[in-house]
VMD Tcl script that draws the C-alpha trace (Angstrom):
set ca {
  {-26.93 -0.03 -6.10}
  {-29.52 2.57 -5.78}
  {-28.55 6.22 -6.43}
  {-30.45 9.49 -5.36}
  {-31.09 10.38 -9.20}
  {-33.01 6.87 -9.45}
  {-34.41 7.33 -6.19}
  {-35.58 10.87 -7.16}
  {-37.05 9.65 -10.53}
  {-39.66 6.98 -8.28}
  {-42.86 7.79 -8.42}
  {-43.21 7.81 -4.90}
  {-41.11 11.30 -5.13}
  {-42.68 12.81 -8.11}
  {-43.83 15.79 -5.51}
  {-40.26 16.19 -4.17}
  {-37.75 18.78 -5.26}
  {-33.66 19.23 -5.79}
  {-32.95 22.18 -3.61}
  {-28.80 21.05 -3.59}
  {-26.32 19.34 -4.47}
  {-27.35 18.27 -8.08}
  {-23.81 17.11 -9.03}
  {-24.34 14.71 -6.53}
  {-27.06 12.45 -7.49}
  {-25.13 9.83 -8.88}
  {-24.56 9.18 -4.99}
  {-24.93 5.73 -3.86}
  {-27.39 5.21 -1.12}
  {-26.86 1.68 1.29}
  {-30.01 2.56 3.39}
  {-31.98 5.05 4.92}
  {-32.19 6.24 8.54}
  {-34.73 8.85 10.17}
  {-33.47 10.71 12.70}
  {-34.81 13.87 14.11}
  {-32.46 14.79 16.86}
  {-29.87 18.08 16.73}
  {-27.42 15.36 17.02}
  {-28.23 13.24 13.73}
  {-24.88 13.07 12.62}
  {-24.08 11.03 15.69}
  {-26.90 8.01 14.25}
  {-26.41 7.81 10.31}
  {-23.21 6.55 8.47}
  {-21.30 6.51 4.98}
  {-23.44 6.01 2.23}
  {-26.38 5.88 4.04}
  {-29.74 8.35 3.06}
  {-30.97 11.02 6.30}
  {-34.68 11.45 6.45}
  {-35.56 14.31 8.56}
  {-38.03 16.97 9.38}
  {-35.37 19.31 11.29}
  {-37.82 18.79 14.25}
  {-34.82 19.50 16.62}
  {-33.24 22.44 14.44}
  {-36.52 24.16 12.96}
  {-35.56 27.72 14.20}
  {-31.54 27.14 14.26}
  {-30.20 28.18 10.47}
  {-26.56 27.64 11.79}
  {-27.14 24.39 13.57}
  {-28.65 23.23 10.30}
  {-25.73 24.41 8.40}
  {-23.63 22.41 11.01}
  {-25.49 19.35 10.51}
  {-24.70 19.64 6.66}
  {-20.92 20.34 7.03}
  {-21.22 17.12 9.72}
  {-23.14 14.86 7.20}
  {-20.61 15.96 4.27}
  {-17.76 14.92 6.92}
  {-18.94 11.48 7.37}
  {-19.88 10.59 3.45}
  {-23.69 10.35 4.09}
  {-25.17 10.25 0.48}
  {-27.79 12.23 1.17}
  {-30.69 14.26 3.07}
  {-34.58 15.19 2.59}
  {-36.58 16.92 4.69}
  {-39.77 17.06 4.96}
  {-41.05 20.61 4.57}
  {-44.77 22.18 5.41}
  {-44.39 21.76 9.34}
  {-41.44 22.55 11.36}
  {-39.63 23.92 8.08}
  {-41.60 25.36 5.18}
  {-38.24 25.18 2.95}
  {-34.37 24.72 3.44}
  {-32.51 28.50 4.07}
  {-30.06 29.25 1.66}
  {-27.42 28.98 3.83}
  {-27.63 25.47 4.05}
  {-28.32 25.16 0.34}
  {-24.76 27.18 -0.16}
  {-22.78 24.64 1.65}
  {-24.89 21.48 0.49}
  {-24.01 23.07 -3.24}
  {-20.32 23.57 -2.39}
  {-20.14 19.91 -1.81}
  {-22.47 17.98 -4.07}
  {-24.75 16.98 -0.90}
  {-28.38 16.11 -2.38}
  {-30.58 17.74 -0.42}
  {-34.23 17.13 -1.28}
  {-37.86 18.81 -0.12}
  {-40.32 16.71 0.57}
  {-44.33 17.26 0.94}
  {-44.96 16.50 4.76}
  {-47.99 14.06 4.06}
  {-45.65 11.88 2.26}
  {-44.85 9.04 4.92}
  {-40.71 8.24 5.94}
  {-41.73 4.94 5.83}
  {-42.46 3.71 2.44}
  {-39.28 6.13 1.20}
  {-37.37 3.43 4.31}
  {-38.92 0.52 2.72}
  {-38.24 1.37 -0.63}
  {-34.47 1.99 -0.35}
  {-34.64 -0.76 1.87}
  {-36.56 -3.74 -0.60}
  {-33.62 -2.22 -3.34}
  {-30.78 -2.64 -0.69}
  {-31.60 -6.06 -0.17}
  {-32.69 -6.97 -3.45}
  {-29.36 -5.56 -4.63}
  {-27.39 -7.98 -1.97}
  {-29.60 -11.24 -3.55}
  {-28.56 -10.60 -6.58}
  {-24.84 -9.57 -6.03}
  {-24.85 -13.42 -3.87}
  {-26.34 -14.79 -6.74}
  {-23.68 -14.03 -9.13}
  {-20.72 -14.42 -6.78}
  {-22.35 -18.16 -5.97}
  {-22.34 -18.36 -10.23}
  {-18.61 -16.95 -10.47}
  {-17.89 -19.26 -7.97}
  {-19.16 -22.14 -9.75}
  {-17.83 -21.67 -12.44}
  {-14.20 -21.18 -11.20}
  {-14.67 -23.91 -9.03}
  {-15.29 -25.85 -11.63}
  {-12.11 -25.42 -13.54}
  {-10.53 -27.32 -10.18}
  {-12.44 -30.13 -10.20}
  {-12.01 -30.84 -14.03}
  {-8.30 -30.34 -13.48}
  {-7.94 -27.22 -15.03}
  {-5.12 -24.70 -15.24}
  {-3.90 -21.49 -14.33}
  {-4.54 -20.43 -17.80}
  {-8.22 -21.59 -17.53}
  {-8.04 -19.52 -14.24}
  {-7.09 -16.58 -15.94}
  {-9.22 -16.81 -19.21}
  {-12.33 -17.36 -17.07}
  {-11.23 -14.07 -14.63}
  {-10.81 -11.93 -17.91}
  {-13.77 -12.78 -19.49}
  {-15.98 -11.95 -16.22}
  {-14.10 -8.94 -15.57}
  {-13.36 -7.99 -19.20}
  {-9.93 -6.84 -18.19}
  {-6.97 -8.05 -18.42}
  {-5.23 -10.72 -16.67}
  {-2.18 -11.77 -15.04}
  {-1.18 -14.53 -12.23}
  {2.61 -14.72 -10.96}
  {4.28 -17.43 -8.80}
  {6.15 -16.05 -5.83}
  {8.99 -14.47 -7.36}
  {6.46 -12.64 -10.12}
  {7.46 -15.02 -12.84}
  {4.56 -14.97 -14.93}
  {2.41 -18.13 -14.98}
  {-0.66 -17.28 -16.83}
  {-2.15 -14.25 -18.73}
  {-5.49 -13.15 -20.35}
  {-6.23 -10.41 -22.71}
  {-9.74 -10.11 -24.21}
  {-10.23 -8.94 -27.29}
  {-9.88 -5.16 -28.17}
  {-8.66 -4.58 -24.78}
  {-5.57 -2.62 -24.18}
  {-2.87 -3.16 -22.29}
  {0.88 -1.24 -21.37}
  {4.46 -1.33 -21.52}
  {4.54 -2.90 -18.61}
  {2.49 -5.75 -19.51}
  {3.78 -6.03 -22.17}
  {6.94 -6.70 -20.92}
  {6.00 -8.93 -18.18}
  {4.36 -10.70 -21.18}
  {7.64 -10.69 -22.91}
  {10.00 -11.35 -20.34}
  {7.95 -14.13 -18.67}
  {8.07 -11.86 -15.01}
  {6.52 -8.63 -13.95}
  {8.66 -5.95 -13.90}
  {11.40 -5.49 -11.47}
  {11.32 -1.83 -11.77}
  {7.84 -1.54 -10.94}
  {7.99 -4.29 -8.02}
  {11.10 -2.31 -6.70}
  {8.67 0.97 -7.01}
  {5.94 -1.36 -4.80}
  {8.37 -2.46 -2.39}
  {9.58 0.95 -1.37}
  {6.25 2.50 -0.93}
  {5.02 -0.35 0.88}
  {2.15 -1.50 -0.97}
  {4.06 -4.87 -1.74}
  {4.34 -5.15 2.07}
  {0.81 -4.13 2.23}
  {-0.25 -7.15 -0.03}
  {1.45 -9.40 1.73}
  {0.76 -8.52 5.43}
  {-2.87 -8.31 5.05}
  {-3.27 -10.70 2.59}
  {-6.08 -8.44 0.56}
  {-6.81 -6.46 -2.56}
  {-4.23 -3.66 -3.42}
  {-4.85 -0.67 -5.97}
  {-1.89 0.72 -7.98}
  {-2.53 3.88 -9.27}
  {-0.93 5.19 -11.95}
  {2.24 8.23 -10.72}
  {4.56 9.82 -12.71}
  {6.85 7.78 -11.09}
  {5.16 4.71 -12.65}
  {4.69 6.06 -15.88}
  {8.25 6.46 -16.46}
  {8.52 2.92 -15.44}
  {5.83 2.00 -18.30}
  {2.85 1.50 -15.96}
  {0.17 3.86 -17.37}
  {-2.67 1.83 -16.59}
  {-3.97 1.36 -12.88}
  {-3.69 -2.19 -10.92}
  {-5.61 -4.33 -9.07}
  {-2.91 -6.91 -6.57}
  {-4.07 -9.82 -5.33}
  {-2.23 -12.02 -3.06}
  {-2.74 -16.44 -3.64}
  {-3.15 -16.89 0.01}
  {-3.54 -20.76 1.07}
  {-4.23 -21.19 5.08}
  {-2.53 -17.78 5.04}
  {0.44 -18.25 3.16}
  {1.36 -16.67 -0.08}
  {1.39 -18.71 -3.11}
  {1.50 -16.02 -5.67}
  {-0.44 -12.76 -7.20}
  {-3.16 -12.01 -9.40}
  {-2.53 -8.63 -11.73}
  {-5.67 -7.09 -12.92}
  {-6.20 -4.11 -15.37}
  {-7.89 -1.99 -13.73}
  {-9.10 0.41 -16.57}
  {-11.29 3.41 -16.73}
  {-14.53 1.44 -15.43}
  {-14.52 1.48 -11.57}
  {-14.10 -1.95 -10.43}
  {-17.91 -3.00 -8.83}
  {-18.89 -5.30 -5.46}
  {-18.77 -8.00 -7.84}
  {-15.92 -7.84 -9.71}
  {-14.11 -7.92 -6.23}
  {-15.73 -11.52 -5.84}
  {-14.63 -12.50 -8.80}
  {-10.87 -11.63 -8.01}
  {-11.21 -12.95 -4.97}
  {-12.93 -16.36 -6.11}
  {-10.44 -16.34 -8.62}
  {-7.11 -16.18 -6.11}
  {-8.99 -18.77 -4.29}
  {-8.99 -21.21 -7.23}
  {-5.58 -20.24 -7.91}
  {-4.15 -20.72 -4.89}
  {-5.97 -24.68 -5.25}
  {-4.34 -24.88 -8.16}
  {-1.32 -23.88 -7.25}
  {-0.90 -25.85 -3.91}
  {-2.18 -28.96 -6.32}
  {0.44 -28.66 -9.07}
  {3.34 -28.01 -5.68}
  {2.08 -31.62 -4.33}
  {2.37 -33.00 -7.56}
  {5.85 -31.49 -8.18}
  {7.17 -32.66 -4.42}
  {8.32 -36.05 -5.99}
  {10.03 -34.04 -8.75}
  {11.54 -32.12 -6.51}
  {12.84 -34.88 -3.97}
  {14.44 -36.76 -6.73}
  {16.12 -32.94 -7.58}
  {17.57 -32.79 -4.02}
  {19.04 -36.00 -4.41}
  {20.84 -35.53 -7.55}
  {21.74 -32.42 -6.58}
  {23.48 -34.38 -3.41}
  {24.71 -37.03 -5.58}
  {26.53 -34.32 -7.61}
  {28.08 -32.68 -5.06}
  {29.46 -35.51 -2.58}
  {32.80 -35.94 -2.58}
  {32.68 -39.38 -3.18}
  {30.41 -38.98 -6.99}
  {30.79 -41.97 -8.50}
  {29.01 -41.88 -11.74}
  {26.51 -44.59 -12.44}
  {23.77 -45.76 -15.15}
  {20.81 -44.73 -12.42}
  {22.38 -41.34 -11.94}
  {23.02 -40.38 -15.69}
  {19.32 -41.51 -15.82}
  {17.99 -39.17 -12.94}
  {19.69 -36.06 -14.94}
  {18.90 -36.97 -18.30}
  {15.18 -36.07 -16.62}
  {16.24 -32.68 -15.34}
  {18.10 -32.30 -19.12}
  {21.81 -32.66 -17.21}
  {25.01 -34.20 -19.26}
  {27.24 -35.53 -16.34}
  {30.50 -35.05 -18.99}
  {29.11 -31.09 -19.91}
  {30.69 -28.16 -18.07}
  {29.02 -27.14 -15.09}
  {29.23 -24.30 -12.22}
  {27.79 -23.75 -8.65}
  {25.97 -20.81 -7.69}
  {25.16 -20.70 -3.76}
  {22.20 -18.29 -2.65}
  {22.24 -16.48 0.59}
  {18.37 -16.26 1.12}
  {18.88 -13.31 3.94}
  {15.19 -13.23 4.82}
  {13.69 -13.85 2.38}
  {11.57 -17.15 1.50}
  {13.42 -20.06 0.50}
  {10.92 -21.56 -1.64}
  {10.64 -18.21 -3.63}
  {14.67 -17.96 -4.11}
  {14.46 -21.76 -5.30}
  {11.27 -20.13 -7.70}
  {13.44 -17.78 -8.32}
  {16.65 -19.79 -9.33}
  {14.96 -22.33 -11.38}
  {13.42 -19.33 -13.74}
  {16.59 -17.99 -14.07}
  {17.89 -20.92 -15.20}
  {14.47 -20.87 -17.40}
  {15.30 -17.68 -19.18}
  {18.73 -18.43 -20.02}
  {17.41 -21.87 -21.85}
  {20.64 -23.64 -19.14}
  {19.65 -26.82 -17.57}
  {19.60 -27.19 -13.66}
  {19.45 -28.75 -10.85}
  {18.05 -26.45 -7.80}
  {17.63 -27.28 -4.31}
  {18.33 -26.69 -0.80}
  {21.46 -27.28 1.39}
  {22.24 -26.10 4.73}
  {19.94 -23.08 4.59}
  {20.87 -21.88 1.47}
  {19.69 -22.37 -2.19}
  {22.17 -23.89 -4.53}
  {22.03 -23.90 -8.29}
  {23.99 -26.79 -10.58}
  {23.95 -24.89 -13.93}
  {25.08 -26.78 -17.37}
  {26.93 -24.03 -19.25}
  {29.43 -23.68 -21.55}
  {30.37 -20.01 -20.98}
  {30.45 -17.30 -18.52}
  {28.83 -14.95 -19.77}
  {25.62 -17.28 -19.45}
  {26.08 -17.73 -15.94}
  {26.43 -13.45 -15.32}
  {23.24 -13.32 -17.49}
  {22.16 -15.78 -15.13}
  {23.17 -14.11 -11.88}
  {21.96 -10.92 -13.50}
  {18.07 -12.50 -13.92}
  {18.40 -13.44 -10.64}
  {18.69 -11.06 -8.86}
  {16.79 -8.40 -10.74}
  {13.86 -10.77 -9.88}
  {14.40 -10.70 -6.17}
  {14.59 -7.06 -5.82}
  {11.63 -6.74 -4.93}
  {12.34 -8.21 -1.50}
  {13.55 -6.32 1.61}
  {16.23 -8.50 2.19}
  {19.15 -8.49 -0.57}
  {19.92 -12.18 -1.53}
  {23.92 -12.87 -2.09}
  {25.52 -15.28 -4.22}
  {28.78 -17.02 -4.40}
  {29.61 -18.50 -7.97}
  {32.21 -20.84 -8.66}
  {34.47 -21.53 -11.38}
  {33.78 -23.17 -14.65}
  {34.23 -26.91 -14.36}
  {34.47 -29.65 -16.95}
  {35.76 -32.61 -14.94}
  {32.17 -34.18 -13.10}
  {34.39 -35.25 -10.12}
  {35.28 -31.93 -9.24}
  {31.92 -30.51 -8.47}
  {32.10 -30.90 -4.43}
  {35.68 -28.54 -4.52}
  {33.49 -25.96 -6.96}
  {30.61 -26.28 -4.55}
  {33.34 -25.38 -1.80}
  {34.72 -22.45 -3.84}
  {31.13 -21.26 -4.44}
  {31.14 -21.24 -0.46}
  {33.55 -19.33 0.19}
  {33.18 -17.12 -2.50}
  {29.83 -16.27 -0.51}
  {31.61 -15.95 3.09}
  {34.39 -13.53 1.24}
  {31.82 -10.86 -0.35}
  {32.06 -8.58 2.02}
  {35.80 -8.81 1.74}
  {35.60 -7.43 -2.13}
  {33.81 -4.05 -0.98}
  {30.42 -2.83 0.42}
  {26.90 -3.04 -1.54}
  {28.23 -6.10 -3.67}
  {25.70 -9.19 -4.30}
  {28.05 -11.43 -6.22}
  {31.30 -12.89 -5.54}
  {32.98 -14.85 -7.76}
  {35.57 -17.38 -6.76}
  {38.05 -16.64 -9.87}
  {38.23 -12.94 -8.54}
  {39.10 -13.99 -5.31}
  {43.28 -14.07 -5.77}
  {44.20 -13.20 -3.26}
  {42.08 -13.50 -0.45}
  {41.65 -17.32 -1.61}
  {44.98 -17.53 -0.29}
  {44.62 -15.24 2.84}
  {41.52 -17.07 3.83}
  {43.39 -20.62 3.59}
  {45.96 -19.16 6.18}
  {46.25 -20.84 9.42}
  {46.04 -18.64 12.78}
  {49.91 -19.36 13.45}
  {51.24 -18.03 10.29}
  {49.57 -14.96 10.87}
  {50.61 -14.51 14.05}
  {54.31 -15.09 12.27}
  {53.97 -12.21 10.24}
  {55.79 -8.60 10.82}
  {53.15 -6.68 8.95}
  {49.87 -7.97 10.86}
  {51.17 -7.29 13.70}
  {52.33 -3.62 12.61}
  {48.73 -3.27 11.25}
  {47.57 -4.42 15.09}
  {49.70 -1.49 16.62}
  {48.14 0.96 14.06}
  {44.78 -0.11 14.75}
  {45.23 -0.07 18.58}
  {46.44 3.67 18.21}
  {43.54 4.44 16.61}
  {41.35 2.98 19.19}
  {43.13 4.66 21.78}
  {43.69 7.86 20.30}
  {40.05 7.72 18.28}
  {41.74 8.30 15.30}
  {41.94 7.20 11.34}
  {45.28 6.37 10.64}
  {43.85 2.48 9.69}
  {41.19 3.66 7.69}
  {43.71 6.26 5.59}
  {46.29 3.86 5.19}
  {43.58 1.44 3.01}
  {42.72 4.33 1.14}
  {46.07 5.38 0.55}
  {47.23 1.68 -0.88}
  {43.76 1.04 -2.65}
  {44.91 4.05 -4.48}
  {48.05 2.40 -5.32}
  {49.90 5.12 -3.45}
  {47.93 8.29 -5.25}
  {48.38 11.11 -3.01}
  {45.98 12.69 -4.91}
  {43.25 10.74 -5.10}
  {43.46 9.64 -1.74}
  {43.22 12.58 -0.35}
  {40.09 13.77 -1.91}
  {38.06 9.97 -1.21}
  {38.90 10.58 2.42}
  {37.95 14.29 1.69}
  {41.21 16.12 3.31}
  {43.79 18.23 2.09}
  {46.96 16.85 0.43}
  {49.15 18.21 3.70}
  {46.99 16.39 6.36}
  {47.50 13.19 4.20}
  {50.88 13.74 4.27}
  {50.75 14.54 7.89}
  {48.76 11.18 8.79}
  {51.18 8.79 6.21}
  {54.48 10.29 8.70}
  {52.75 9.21 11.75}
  {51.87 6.36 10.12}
  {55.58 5.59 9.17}
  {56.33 6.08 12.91}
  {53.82 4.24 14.62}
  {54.44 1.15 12.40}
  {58.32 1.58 11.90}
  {57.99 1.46 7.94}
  {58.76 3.09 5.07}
  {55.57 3.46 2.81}
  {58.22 4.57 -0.41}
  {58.94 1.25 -0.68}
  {57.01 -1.11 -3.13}
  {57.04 -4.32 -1.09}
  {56.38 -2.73 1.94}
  {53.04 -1.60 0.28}
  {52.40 -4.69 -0.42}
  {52.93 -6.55 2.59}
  {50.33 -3.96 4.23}
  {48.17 -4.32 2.11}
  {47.90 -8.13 2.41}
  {47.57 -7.77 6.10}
  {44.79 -5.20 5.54}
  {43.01 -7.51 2.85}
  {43.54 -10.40 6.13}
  {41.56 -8.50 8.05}
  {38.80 -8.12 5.69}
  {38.81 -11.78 5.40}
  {38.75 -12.20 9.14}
  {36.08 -9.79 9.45}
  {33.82 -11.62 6.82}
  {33.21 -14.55 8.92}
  {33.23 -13.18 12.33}
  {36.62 -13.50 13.33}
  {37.12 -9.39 14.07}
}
mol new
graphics top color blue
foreach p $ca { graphics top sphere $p radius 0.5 }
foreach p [lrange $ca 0 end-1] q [lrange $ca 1 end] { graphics top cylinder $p $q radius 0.2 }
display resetview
């Protein structure tokens, strides 16, 4: 694009001079308006070069100087005025301000014609738009290209790198990392590095995106975002700026495009590029997600095979998982996903590169809303690895996703109860404390028991209906005799530590435990008694964790 300085060295301006602004002539100019009204600011724009001969200002110094400030407001790249008539030469007041700034402001003899200085920006303007659609038609070629002769996401990225000589990285849904590009000599971070590494861009940074929006940003508008490096970033390894591209197919997300942005501003053309690229992606993409539906289907119904009730093992089955790499006789365990609101397809993503990382074989589909996960294992620690992976990759989204695991099982017949167990390890989270993402059913104990309870039984018991009276105080009295009572037995009967979680003095606990004792006719001394209570209050979690309070 044409700058003043170029401009300025034109023959056509050989007679002009610099009055101001000289650190500003690297100024990009888009075209050139003449306007010589007081009101000029009102009919140029960003970027764009005023022509004037201060027709309407000649004998106003301060409405000249207001002019300036006005054009400096509004980004205009420039100004000359044509001296010799109206205005023999620009007052130093105006040259002051136009300094301050870096506003070019340049005098021009008055028998040179606005004109030819209009048509010259103009012929460069256009000229400059010709040959920017020339290359984005040639980008776009050649990217197209790698579509029709079946080419990858690797080719994609390859092509993108070379063209922008940065580099490159394109992530599914769930920022597992698909393909990357890194020309030679070029330099990359820690945080590449480790998305390189780790096969998945870094949920510390994509944590740092989500909370300041920008991942939001991405997604809402479905356009270019800039990451710029913060010390915030840097201590999350991201010293080099981004460039975040959404995949977008008939406006849905596919994936992202990372680019390097490095210490060369990014031009009008390598924007075409990224976007070309995304485009081709996104082809790609929904191409190898057609291809993969069959896969998939056939996934779905092994997965259903597995976990009816009925499974009865036969040669067609033990064929359909020796595709996914299953052993119907290896140990296996059911994780069930809680997508909250997040995208189902990106959990399943999600739970299938899990599985990925941790080199265990799966079978991952949907059921009933949720996402569930057969994994082969042969320990439990691979599994909390697993879970682990998981999640860490979906922290980027606003919603937290929950899971419900199940117990290691061996016996193949089994896997509908584990797929149970994984269910209501799920409904019972919220039952084993606040901010947890993972229940598991072997730390259930108790409350596996509690939740089996019928309604009658519970109705038969002494101590849920002495927790009722205590909680029916409290509602009527607004008081926290419930809530100090779970403290107290949580504690294990601590007076100490009781009293300073619910932050009160050691005589107001003992205060509220007396009238406790009285309103529930007990005697909180006694061992079993403790116990009882705190069954009924671990009932009432359970009730609460499916709706039932």
């Amino acid at each position: 694009m044409l700058t003043i300085h170029q401009l300025r060295e034109m023959p056509l301006l050989a007679e002009s001079s610099l009055v101001a602004g000289a650190s500003g002539l690297d100024r990009e100019i888009l075209w050139a308006a003449v306007v010589d009204i007081p009101q000029a600011d009102d009919w140029v724009r960003a970027d764009e070069l005023l022509l004037t001969t201060f027709y309407g200002l000649r004998e106003d110094v301060e409405g000249q100087v207001r002019l300036v400030r006005q054009l400096i407001e509004k980004r205009v790249a420039g100004m000359i005025v044509a001296t010799g008539a109206y205005v023999m030469s620009i007052p130093d007041e105006v040259r002051c301000v136009a300094d301050t700034a870096g506003f070019p402001i340049l005098e021009m003899p008055w028998h040179i014609p606005f004109e030819d200085i209009v048509r010259v920006v103009s012929e460069h303007s256009l000229n400059d738009q010709y040959l920017l659609y020339k290359q984005s038609l040639a980008i776009h070629r050649a990217l197209t290209r790698l579509v029709l002769e079946g080419g990858s996401l690797q080719d994609v990225a390859h092509e993108l790198c070379a063209l922008l000589r940065r580099p490159v990285e394109i992530d599914d849904l769930s920022f597992a990392v698909l393909a990357e590009a890194t020309g030679p000599g070029a330099s990359i971070d820690e945080s590449r590095r480790g998305a390189i590494r780790e096969g998945r861009s870094s949920p510390r940074l994509l944590d740092y995106l989500r909370r300041t929006g920008m991942l939001s940003q991405a997604r809402s508008t479905l356009s270019v975002q800039r990451v710029d490096v913060t010390e915030e970033t840097r201590a999350l390894g991201m010293t080099m700026a981004r460039i975040l591209m959404p995949i977008v197919v008939a406006r849905r997300v596919y994936g992202y495009v990372w680019i390097i942005a490095g210490e060369r501003d990014l031009e009008p053309l390598d924007f075409h590029a990224i976007e070309h690229a995304a485009t081709v992606a996104a082809l790609i993409l929904f191409r190898n997600q057609t291809a993969s539906q069959a896969e998939e289907r056939m996934e779905q119904h092994v997965l259903s095979r597995l976990l009816a009730e009925d499974l009865r093992p036969d040669s067609a089955l033990r064929e359909q998982l020796a595709r996914f790499h299953l052993r119907l006789e290896a140990p296996h365990i059911v994780v069930v996903m809680d997508v909250g609101g997040a995208d189902l397809r990106t959990v399943e993503l999600a739970g299938r590169n899990a599985a990925r990382h941790e080199n265990l074989p799966c079978a991952v589909g949907e059921r009933s809303g949720r996402v569930v996960a057969l994994l082969e294992c042969a320990r439990r620690e691979q599994v909390e690895r697993y879970c682990e992976f998981l999640l860490e990759s979906l922290g980027a989204f606003d919603s937290p996703v929950r899971l419900g695991v199940s117990a290691l099982q061996e016996a193949p017949g089994d896997l509908a109860r584990e797929y149970e167990r994984a269910l209501e390890a799920l409904a019972l989270l919220p039952a084993l404390g606040a901010g947890r993402q993972v229940a598991r059913f072997e730390e259930l104990g108790l409350l596996h028991w509690l939740h089996a309870l019928p309604p009658q039984m519970l109705a038969e018991n002494a101590f849920s209906g002495r927790l009722a009276r205590l909680m029916e105080h409290d509602r009527t009295h607004e008081g926290q005799l419930t809530q100090t009572l779970e403290v107290f037995l949580e504690y294990e009967g601590n007076g100490v530590r009781a009293a300073e979680r619910l932050y009160i003095h050691r005589h107001t606990l003992k205060y509220r435990l007396r009238r406790i004792e009285e309103i529930c006719d007990v005697d909180l001394s006694d061992s079993l008694t403790k116990l009882n209570l705190r069954a009924a209050l671990l009932q009432r979690r359970v009730r609460a964790s499916y709706g039932a309070e």
